[in-house]
C-alpha positions as a Markdown table, in Angstrom:
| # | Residue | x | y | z |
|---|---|---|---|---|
| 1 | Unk | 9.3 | 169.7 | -92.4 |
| 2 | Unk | 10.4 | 168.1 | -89.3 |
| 3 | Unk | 9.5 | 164.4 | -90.2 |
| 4 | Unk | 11.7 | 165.4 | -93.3 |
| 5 | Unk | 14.4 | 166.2 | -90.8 |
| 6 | Unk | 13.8 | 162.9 | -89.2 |
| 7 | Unk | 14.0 | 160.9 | -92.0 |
| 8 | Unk | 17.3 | 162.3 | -92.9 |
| 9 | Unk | 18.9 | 162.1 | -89.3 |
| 10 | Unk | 18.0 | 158.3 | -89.0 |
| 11 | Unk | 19.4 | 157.5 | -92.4 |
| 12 | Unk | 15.8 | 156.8 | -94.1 |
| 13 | Unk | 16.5 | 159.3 | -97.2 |
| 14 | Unk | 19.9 | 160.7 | -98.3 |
| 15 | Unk | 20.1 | 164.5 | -98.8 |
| 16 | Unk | 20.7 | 168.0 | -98.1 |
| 17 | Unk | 17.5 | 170.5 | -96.2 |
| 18 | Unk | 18.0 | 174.2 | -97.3 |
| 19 | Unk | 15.5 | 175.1 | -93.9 |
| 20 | Unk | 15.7 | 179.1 | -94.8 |
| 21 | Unk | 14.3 | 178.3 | -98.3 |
| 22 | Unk | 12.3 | 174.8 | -97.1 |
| 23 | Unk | 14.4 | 173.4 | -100.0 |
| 24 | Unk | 15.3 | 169.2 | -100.1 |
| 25 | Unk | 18.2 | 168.6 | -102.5 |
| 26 | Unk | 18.1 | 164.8 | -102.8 |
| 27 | Unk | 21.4 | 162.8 | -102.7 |
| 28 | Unk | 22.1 | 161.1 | -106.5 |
| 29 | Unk | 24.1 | 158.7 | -104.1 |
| 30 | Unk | 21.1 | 157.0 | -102.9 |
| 31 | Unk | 19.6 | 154.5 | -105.1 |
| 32 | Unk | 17.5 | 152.8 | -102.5 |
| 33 | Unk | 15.1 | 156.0 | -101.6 |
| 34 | Unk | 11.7 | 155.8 | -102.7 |
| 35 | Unk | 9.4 | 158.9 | -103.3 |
| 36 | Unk | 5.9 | 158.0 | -103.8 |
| 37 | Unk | 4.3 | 161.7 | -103.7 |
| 38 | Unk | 5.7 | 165.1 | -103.7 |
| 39 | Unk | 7.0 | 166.2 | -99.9 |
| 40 | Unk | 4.2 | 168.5 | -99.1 |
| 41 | Unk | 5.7 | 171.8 | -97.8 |
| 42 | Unk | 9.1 | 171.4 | -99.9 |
| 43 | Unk | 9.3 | 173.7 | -103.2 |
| 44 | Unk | 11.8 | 174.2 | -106.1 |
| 45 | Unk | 14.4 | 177.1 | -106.1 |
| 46 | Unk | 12.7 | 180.3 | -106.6 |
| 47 | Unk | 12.4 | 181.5 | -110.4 |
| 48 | Unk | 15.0 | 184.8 | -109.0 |
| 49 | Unk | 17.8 | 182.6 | -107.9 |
| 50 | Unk | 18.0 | 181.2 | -111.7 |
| 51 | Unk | 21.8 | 180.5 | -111.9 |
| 52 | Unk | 22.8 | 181.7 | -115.4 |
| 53 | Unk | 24.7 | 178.8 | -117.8 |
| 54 | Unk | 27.5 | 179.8 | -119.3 |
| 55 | Unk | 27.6 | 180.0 | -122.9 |
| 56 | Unk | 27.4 | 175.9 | -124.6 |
| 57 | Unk | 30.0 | 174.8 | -127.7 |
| 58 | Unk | 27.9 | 175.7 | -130.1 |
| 59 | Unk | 27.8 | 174.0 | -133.8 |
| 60 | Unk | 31.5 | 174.0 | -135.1 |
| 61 | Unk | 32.8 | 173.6 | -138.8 |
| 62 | Unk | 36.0 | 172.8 | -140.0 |
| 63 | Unk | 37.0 | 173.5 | -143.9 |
| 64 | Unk | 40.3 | 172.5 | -145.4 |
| 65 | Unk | 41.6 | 171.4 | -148.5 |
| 66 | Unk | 44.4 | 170.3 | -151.3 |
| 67 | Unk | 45.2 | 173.8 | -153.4 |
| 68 | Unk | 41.1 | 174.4 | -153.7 |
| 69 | Unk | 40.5 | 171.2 | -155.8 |
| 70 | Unk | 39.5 | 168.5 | -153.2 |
| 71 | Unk | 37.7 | 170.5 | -150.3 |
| 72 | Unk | 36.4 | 168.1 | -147.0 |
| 73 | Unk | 33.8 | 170.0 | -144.7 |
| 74 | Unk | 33.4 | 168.2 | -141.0 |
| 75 | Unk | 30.6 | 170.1 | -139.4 |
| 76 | Unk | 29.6 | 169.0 | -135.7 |
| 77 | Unk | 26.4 | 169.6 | -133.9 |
| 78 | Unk | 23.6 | 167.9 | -131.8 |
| 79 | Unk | 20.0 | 165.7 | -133.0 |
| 80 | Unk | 18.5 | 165.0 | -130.4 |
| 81 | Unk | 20.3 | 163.6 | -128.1 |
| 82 | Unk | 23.2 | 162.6 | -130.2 |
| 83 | Unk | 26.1 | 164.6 | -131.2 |
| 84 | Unk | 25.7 | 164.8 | -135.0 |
| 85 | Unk | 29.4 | 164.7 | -137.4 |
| 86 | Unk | 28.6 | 166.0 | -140.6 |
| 87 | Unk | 30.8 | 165.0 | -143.9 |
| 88 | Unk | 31.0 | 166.6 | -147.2 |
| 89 | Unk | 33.6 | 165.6 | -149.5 |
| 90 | Unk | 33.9 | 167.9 | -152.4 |
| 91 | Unk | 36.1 | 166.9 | -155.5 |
| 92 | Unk | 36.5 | 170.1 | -158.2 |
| 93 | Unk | 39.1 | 168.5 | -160.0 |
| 94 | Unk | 39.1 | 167.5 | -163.4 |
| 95 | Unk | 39.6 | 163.7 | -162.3 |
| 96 | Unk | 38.4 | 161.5 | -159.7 |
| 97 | Unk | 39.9 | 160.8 | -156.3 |
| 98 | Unk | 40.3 | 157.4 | -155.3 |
| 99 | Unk | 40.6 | 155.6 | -152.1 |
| 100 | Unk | 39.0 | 157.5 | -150.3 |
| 101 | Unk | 39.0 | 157.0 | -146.6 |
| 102 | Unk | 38.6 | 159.2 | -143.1 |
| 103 | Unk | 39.5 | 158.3 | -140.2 |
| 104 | Unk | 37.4 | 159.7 | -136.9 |
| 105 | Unk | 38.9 | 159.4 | -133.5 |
| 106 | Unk | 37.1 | 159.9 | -130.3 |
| 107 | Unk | 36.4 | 158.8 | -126.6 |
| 108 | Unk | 33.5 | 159.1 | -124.0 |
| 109 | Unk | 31.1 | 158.3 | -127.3 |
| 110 | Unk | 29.3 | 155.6 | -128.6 |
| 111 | Unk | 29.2 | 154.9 | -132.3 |
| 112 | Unk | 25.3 | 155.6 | -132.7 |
| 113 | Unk | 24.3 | 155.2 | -136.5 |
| 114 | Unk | 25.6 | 156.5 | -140.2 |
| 115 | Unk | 23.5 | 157.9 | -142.5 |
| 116 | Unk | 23.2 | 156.9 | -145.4 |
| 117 | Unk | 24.0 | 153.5 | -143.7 |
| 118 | Unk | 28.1 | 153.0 | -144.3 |
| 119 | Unk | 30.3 | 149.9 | -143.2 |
| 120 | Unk | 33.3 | 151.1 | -141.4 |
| 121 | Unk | 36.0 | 149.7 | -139.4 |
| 122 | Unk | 36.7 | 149.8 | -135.8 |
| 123 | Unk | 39.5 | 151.0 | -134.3 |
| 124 | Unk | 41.1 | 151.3 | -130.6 |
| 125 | Unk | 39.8 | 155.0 | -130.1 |
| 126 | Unk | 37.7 | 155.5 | -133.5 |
| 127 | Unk | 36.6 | 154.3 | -136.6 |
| 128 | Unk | 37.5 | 153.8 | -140.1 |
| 129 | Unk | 35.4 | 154.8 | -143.1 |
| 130 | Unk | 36.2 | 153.8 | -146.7 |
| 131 | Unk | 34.1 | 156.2 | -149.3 |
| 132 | Unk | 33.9 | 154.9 | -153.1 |
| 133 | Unk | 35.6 | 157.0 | -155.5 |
| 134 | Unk | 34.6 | 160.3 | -156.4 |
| 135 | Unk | 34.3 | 161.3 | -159.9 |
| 136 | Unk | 35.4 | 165.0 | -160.9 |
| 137 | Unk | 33.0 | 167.9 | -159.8 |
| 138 | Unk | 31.0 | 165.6 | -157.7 |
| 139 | Unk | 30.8 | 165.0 | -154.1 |
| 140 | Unk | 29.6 | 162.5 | -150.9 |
| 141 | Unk | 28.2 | 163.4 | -147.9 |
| 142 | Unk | 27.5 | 161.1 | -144.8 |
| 143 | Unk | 26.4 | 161.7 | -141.4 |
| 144 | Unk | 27.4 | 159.8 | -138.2 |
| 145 | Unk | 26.0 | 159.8 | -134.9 |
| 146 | Unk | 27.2 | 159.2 | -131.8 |
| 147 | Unk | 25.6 | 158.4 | -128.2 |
| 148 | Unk | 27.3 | 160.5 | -125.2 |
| 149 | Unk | 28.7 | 158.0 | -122.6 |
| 150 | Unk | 30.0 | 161.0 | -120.1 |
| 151 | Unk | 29.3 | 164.2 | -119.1 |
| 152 | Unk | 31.4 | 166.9 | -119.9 |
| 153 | Unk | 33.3 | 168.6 | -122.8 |
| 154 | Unk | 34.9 | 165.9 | -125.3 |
| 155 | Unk | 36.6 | 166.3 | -128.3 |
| 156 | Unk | 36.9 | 164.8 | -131.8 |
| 157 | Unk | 39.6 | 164.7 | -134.7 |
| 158 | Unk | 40.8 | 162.7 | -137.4 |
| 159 | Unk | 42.2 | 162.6 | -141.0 |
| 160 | Unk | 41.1 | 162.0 | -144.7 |
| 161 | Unk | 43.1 | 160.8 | -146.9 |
| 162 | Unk | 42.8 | 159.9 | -150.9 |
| 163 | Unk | 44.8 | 159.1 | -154.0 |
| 164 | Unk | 44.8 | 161.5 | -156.6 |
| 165 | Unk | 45.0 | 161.3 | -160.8 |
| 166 | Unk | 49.1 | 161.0 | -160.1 |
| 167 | Unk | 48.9 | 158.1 | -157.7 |
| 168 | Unk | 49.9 | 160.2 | -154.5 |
| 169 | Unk | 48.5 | 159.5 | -151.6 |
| 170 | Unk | 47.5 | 163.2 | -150.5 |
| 171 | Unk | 46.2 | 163.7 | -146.5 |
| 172 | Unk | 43.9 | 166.3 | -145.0 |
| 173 | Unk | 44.1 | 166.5 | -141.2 |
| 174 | Unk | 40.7 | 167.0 | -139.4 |
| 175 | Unk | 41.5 | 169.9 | -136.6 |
| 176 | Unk | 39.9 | 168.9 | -133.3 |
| 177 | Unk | 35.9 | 169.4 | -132.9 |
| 178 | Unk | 34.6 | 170.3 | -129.4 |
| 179 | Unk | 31.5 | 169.1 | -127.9 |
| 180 | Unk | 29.8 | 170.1 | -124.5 |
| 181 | Unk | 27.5 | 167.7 | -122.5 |
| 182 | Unk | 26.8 | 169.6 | -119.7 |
| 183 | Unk | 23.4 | 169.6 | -117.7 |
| 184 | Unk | 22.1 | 172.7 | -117.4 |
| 185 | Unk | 21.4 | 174.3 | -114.3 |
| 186 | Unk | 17.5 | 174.1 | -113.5 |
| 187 | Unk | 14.6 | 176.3 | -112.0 |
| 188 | Unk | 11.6 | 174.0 | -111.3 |
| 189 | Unk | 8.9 | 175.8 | -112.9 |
| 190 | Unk | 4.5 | 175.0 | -112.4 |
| 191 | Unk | 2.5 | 174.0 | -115.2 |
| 192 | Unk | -0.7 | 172.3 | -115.9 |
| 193 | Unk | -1.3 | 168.7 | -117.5 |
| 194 | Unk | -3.1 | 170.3 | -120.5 |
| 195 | Unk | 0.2 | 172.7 | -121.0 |
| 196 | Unk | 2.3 | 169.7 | -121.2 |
| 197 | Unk | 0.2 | 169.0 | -124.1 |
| 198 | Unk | 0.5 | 171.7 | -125.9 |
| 199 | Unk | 4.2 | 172.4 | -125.3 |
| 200 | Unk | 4.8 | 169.1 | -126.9 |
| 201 | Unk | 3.0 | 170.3 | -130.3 |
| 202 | Unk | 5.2 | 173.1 | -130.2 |
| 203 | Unk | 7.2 | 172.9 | -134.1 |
| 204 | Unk | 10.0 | 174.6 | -132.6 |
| 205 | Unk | 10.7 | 172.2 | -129.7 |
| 206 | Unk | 13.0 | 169.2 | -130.1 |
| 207 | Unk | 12.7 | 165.8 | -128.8 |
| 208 | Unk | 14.3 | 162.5 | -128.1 |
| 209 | Unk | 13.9 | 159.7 | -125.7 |
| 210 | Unk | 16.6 | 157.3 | -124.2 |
| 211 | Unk | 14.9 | 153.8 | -123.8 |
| 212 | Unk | 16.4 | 150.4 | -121.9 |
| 213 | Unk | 15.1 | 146.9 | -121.5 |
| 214 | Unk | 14.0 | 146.9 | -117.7 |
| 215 | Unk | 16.4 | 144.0 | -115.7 |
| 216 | Unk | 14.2 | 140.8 | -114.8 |
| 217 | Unk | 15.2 | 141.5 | -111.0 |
| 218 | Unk | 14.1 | 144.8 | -110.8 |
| 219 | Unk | 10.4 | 145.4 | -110.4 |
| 220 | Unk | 8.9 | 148.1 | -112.7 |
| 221 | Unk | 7.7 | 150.5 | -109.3 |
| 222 | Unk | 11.1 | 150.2 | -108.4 |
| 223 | Unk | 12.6 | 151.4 | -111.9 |
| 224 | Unk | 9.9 | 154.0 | -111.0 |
| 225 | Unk | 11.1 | 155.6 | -108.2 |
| 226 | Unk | 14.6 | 155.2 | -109.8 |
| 227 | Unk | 13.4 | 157.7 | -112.5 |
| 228 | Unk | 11.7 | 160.2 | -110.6 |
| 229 | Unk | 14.8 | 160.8 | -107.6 |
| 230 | Unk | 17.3 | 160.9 | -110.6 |
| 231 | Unk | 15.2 | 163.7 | -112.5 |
| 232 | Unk | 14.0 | 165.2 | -109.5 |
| 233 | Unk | 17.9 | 165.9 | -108.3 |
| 234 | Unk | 18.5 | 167.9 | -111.3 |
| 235 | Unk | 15.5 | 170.4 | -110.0 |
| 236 | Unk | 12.5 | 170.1 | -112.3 |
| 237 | Unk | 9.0 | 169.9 | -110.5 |
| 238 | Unk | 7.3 | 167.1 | -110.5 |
| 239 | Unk | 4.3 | 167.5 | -112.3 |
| 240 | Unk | 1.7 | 164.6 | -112.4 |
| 241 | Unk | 2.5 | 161.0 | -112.0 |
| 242 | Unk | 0.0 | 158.1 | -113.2 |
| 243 | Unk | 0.3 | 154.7 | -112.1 |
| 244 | Unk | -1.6 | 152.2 | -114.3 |
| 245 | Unk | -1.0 | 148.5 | -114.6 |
| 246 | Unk | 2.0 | 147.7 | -116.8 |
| 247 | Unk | 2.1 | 151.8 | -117.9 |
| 248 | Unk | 3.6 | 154.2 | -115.3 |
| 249 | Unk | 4.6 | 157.7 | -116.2 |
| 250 | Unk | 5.9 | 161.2 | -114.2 |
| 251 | Unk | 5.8 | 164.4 | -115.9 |
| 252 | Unk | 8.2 | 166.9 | -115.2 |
| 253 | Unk | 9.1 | 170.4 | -116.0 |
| 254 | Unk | 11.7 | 173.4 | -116.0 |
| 255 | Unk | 13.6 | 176.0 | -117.4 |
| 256 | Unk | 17.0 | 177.2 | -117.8 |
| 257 | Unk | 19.0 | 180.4 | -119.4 |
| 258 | Unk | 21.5 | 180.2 | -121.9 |
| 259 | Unk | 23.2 | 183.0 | -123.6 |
| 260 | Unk | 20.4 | 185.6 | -122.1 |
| 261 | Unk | 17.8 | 182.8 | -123.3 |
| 262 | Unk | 15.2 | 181.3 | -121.1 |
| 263 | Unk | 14.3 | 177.8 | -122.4 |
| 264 | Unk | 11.4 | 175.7 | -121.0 |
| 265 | Unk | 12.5 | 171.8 | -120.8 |
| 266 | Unk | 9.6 | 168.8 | -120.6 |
| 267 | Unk | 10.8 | 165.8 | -118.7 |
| 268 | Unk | 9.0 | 162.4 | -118.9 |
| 269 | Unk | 9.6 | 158.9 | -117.0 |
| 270 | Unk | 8.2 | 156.3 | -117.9 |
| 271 | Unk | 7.9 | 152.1 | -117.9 |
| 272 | Unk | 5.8 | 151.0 | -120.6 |
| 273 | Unk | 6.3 | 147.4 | -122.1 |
| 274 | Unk | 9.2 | 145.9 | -120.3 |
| 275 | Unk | 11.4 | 149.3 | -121.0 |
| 276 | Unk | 13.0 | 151.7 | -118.8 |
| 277 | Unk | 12.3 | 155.6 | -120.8 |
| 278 | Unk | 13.8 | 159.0 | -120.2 |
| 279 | Unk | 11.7 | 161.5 | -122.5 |
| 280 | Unk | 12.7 | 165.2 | -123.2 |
| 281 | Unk | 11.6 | 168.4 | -125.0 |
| 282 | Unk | 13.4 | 171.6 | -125.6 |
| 283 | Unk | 13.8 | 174.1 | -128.3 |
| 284 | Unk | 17.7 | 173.3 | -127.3 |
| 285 | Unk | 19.1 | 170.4 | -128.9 |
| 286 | Unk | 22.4 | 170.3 | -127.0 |
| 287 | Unk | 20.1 | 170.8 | -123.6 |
| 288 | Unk | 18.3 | 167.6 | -124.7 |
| 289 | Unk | 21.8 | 165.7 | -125.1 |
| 290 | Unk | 23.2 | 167.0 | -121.8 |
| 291 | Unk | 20.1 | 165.5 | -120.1 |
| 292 | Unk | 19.3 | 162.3 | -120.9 |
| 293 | Unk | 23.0 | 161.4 | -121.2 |
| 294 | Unk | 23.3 | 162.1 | -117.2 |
| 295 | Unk | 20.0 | 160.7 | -117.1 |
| 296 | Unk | 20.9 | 157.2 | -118.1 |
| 297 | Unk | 24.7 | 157.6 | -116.5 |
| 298 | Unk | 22.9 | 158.3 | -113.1 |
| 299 | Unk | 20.1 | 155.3 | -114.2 |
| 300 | Unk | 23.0 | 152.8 | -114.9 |
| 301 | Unk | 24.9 | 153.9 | -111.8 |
| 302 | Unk | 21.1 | 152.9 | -109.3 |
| 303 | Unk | 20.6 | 149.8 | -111.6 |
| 304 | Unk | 24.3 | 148.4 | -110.7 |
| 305 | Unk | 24.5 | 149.9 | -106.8 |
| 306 | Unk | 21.3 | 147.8 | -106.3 |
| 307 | Unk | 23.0 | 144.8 | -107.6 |
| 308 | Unk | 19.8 | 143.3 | -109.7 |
| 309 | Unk | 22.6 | 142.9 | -112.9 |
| 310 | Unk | 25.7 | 142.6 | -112.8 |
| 311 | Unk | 27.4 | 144.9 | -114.8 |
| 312 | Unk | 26.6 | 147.7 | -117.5 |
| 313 | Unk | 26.2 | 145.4 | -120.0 |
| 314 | Unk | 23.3 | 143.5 | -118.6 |
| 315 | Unk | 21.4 | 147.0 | -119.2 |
| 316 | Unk | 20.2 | 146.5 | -122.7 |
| 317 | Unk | 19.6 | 149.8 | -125.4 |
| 318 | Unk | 16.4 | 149.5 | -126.9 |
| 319 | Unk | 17.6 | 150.9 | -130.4 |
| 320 | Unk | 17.2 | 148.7 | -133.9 |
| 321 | Unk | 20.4 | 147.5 | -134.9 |
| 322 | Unk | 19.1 | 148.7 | -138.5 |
| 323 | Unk | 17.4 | 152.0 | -138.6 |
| 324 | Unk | 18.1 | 153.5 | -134.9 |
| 325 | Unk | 14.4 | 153.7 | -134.3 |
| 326 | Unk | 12.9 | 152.9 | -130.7 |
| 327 | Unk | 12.0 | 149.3 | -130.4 |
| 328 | Unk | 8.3 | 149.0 | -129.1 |
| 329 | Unk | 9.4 | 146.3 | -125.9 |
| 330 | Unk | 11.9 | 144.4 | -124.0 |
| 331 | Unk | 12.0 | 140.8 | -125.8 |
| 332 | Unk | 12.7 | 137.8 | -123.4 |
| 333 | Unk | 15.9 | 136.3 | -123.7 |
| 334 | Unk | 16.7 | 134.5 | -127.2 |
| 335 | Unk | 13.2 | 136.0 | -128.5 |
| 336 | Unk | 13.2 | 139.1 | -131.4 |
| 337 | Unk | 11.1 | 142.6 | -131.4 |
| 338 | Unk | 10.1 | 143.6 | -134.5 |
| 339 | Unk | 11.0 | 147.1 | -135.2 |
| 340 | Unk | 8.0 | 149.0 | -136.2 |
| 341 | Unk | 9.6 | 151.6 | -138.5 |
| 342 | Unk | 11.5 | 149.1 | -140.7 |
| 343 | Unk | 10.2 | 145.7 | -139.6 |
| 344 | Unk | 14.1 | 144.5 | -138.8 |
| 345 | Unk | 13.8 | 141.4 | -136.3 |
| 346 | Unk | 15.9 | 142.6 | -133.4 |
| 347 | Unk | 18.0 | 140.1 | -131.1 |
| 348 | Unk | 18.4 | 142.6 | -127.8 |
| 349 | Unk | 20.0 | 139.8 | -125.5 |
């Protein structure tokens, strides 16, 4: 405890020492400090001082329609860690609808994938779908996903418009959807190696991973440290680490309360083949979301601050471009990965 103090007096490691509990809150701030093993004598908060979340946005659904006949469903929710825009189009007239086209407007989000794969249009604060016509009784569904950028509660709206047997041009408005990607608060919570294991085979828990080309300039202990302080300062306990050649990993693990609901939450850092990955696991969905997306905001933030890129956009996703799956490495410049779901040749930079 008191070389701890040290280190934080003489500007070695940024942070805050709760002395009564013998609790270290590490400073997000600091991209430079580097933890190689857990600070012996320094503990998570106690399970009793869980601070209860208030209640998340849950799944929201808007219905409207034109006198019964052409009815449009916009239901929004959370895969993974995307937020998830669910569209029906339901035509119970006795003739088709044509020109078909909805309009989505957003911010703070990132145009993921749509399912069934859909061209659209981009505009300044959205995009533009066109739908093919829809015959009489018969309907079209499509899914988009989008990629948090921010933190927070965010909102999205739009319109859907068509052209009906008369030739009018007839227009549904889509009421705003709300969406909440807030962390959690955390209670670092013990668990073995071989519980890890069998949490993951859990059917009921979720997953998702965020994955990023690691920058030439940064050196893969380095991205290392990076991802244990940043999921270390949201309070999850530090499980195991393993430090092989070319394959380092941290385990981590906690739990949270939501709407009287304790939910346990798997964390896992990694740098395996040239990427940069923030796994997680939760029987929470919209938990998952929250996390990595302050995960990789907090990543991008160290990256930049230790000036081995230059900007955001030298930090590369590691998504296909055709399917969404992970790519299995980090190509060199002007080379491809081959996507191992799809086989798509991917140019990443």
């Amino acid at each position: 405890m008191v070389k701890l103090e040290k280190w934080i007096e003489d500007g070695s490691i940024k942070g805050t020492l709760d002395k009564f509990n013998a609790i270290f809150y590490p400073s997000k701030e600091d991209p430079n400090l580097e933890i190689q093993e857990p600070i012996e004598g320094i503990q998570g908060i106690n399970q009793a001082t869980l601070i209860k979340q208030k209640e998340f946005i849950k799944t929201e659904t808007r219905e409207t329609s034109q006198e019964d006949l052409v009815k449009l469903i916009v239901n929004l929710g959370y895969v993974g860690s995307n937020i998830k825009v669910g569209i029906e189009i339901i035509n119970n007239s006795d003739s088709s609808i044509n020109e078909v086209n909805i309009k989505i407007l957003y911010s703070n989000i990132k145009l993921f994938s749509i399912k069934p794969k859909h061209e659209y249009n981009s505009l300044e604060s959205g995009i533009s779908i066109r739908f093919p016509n829809i015959k009489s009784k018969e309907k079209y569904v499509l899914d988009i996903f989008f990629k948090p950028e921010e933190v927070g509660i965010g909102e999205i709206k739009g319109q859907f418009q068509y052209v009906n047997f008369k030739d009018f041009v007839r227009f549904i408005r889509i009421e705003k959807l709300f969406y909440d990607i807030t962390p959690p608060s955390v209670v670092s919570k013990e668990i073995s190696l071989d519980e890890i294991q069998a949490f993951s085979n859990k059917k009921e828990n979720k997953k998702d991973i965020r994955s990023y080309g690691l920058p030439d300039k940064l050196s893969p202990m380095g991205a290392f440290n990076h991802l244990i302080q940043i999921i270390r300062s949201y309070n999850f306990k530090l499980v195991e680490r393993s430090e092989k050649p070319n394959n380092l990993i941290s385990w981590f693990f906690g739990q949270t309360e939501i709407d009287d609901q304790e939910l346990e939450i798997l964390i896992v850092g990694q740098i395996v083949n040239s990427k940069i990955e923030f796994f997680a696991s939760s029987q929470n969905e919209q938990i998952i979301s929250a996390l990595l997306t302050a995960f990789s905001i907090d990543l991008k933030k160290r990256i930049i601050n230790s000036r081995v890129v230059g900007d955001e956009n030298e930090i590369f996703d590691l998504y296909c471009k055709n399917c969404s799956g992970v790519l299995p490495f980090f190509p060199p410049v002007g080379k491809t990965v081959e996507c191992i779901y799809c086989k798509f040749e991917n140019f990443v930079r």
